[in-house]
N, C-alpha and C positions, 0 to 999 in steps of 0.2 A: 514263345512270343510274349514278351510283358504288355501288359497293358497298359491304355494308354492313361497317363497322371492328371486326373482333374485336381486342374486348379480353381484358385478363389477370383469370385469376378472381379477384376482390376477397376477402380469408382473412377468413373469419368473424370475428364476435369473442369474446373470450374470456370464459366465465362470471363474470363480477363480481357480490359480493356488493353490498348496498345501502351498504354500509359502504367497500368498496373504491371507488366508483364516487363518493360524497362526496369520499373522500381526495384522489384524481384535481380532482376540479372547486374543491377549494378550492387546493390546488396551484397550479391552472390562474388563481385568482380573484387570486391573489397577482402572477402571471405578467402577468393582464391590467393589473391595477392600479400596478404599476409599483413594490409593496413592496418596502421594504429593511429591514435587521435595527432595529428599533427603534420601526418605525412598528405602530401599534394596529391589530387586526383587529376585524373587527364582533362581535357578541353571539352565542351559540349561537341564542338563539331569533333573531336575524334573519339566520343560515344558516338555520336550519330553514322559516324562513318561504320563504325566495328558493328553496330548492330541494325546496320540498314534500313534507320530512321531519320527523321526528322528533327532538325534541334530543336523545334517546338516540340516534341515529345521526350527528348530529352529535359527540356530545359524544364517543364513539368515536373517529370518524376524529382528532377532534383528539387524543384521546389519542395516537392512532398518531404523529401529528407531531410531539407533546411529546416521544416515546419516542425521536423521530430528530433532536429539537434543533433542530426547525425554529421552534416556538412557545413560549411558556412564561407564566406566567401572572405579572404583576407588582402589589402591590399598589395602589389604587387608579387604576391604569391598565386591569386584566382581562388580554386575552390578548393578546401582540404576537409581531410577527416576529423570528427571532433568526437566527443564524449558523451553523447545525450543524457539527458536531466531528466529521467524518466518518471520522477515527482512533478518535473515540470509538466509535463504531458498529460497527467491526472487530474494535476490542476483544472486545468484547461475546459474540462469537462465534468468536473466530479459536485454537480449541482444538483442538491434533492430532486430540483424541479423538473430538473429536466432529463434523473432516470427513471426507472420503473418501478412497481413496488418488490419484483423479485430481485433485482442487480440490488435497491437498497436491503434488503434484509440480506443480502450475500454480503455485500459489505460491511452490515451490522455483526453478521457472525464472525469477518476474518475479524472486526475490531479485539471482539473475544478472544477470540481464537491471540492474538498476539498480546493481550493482556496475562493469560498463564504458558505464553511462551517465553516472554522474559526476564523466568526467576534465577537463572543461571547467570546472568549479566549483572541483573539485578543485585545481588547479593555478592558478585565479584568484585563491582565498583559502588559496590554505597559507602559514603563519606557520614563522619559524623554531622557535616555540613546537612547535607543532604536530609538526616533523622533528623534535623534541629527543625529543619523547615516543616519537615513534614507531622511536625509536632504542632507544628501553628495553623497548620491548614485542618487537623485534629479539632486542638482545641477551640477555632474558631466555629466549626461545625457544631461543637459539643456547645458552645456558649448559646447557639441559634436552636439549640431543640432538633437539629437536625441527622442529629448520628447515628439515631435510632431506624434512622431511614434511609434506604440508598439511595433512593428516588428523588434526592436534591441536587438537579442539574449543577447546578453553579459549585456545589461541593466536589462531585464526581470529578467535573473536568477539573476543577484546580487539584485534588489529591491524583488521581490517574497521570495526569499530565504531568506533573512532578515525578512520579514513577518513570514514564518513560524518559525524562530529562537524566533519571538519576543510573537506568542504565545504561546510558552512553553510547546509544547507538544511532546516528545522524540522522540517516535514513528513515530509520523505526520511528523516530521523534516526528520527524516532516510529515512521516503516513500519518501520524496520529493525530497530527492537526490539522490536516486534508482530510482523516476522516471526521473530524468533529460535526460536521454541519449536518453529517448521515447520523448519528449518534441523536444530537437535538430534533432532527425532523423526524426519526423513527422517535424514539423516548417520547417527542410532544403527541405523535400520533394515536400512539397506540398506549393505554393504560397498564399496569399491572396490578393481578390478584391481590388483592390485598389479604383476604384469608389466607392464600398459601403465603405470603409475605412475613405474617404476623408470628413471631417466635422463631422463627429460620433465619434471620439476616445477618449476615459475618458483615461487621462494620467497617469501619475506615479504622477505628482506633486496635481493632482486630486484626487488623493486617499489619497497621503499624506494629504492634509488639510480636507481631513474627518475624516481622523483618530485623527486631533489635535482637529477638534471641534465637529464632527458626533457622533452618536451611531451606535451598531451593524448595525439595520437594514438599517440606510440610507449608511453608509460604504457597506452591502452585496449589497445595488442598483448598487450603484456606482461600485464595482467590477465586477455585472454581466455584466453591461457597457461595463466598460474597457477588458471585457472578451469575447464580445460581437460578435466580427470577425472571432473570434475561432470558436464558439459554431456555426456561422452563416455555416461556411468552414466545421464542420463536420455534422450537421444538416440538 
């Protein structure tokens, strides 16, 4: 006689309003039916009929979806699928003020974290255009006394922000300046070492010339370098 197979305790589930629990299954109605941005979804009243609700409960949860870009309402077509703007939806909410101080240093870190992820793109699409500018945003640095130091907001974001312009990824571009205001409320808040600063700092004009003659991986050194104070201050 085999024994009997203990299993692992199955986790409850979670109290779902009538409203969240629509969201989920229309979600889910789109998933089964194989919708994509354009195509027509049914009527409230026959949601409300197939899931033995209310079209106030319906007409909710779609608001929720509208709110997230997922639906939207077209003239004489009603309500269809769309393509949500998932930058749009960060927006929306991605105010120092009004996160935490751990979601902001989580955010501080993906910043890093995608500054030495794209030296592969970087380096695929950089334009002489591209090295000319970033020679001015150099030299301007260098004329202000300031390239000795990384710790000059207004330098950072114009040389950084050029970087992620220069590799060409829409998205990456949009995060990057969604996350700016995390970048300036962390950097104004919190100080960095100046002893461990002193004699360790890969500059801006130090990246510059990896990028004129380096590859990916000695460029991603070199930035984790020049990156280096940061990742030390949150680490």
């Amino acid at each position: 006689m085999s024994e009997t197979k203990k299993f692992k305790k199955i986790a409850p589930l979670k109290n779902l309003s009538l409203v969240d629990k629509v969201e989920l299954r229309l979600i889910q109605f789109f998933k089964d039916n194989n919708l994509v941005p354009g195509d027509a979804i049914p009527k409230e009243l026959d949601f409300a009929e197939s899931l033995g609700v209310s079209r106030t409960v319906v007409r909710e949860a779609l608001l929720r979806l509208r709110t997230l870009g997922l639906v939207e309402s077209k003239k004489h077509r009603g309500m269809i699928l769309t393509q949500p703007d998932f930058i749009d939806n960060f927006e929306r909410v991605l105010d120092p003020k009004l996160l935490g101080n751990e979601t902001l240093k989580n955010l501080f870190e993906l910043r890093l974290m995608l500054e030495m992820g794209m030296a592969d793109s970087l380096f695929a699409r950089k334009t002489q255009k591209g090295i000319d500018e970033l020679e001015k945003i150099v030299e301007a640095g260098e004329a202000e006394g300031v390239d000795n130091s990384i710790f000059s907001l207004e330098h950072e974001i114009q040389f950084h922000g050029k970087l992620y312009q220069m590799a060409g990824n829409v998205t990456l571009q949009r995060f990057q300046v969604l996350l700016l205001p995390v970048f300036e409320f962390v950097h104004e808040q919190q100080g960095l070492d100046e002893n461990y600063v002193k004699g360790k700092v890969v500059t801006h004009r130090n990246l510059l010339d990896n990028l004129k003659v380096g590859n990916p991986e000695t460029f991603r050194t070199a930035m984790r370098q020049h990156l280096d104070p940061h990742f030390y201050r949150i680490l």
